[in-house]
N, C-alpha and C positions, 0 to 999 in steps of 0.2 A: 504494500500500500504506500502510498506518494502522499507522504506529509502536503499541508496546505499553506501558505502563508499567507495570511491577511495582509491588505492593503495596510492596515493602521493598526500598533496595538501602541499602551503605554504601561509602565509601569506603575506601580502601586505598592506600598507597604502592607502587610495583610491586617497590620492592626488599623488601618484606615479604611479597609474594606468593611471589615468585619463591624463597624459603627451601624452598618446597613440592619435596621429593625429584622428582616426578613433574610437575613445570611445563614448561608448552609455551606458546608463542604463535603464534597465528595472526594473525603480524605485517601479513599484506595485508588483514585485518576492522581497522584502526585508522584512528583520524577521519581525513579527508583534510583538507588545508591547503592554502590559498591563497598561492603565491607567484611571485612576480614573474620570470621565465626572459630572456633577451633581450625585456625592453621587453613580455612577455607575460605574462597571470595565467594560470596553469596549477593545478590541483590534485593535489598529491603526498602519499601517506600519509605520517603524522607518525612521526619517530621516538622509542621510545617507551623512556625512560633509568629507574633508579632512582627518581628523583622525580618522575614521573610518576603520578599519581591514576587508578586504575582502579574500577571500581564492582562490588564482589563482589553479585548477587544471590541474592533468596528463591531460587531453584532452585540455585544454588551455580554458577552460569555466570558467569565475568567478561566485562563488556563496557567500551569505549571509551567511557563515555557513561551519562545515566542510564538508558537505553530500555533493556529486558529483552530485544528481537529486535534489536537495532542492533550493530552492531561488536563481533563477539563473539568476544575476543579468548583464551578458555579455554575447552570446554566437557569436558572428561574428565573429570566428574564422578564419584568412585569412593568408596564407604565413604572410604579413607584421607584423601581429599580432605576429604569433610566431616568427617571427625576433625581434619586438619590445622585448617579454617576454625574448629572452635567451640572448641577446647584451646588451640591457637597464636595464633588472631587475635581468639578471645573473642568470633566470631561469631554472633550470639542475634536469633534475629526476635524482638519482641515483641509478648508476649499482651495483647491490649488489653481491659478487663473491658468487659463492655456498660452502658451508661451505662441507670441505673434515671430512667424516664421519671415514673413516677407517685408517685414523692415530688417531682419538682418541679412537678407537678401539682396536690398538695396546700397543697402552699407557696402558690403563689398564691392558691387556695380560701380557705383562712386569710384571707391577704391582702385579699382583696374578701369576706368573711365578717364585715365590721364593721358 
């Protein structure tokens, strides 16, 4: 399966998340860790504290990670939710203007027009 990357995520502390009235985790989608058991490397999902970095994305799902389908550690997305994300956490995709091609088209013209 082909990880997905979203257009937009950002980070977030999780004790800033977890302010959210209506907050859950779905503590067994978190990164798994490599550690060492009797003399063995095992992998154990990470536990996952106040200062812990989570990546709120474009569709308002929190994941473990930057990948938008990976470790995804909130998805109850609700109106109140996205009210909480864009009032509380100042949460804003941004509008990116489309880059005007044919004034630097002209520019060079100029340029080689001598």
């Amino acid at each position: 399966m082909m990880t997905k990357m979203g257009k937009y995520c950002k980070a977030y502390p999780l004790q800033r998340l977890r302010q959210y009235s209506g907050w859950s985790e779905n503590i067994q989608n978190a990164r798994k860790e490599k550690q060492q058991v009797d003399g063995k490397e095992v992998e154990t999902v990470r536990k996952l504290t106040d200062k812990d970095f989570l990546y709120l994305q474009e569709d308002y799902t929190v994941t473990d990670g930057i990948f938008v389908d990976e470790n995804i550690i909130f998805d109850k997305v609700t109106s109140e939710w996205k009210e909480f994300c864009e009032q509380t956490l100042k949460f804003a995709i941004p509008v990116y203007e489309p880059i005007e091609i044919k004034d630097a088209e002209k520019k060079d013209k100029k340029n080689t027009d001598r």
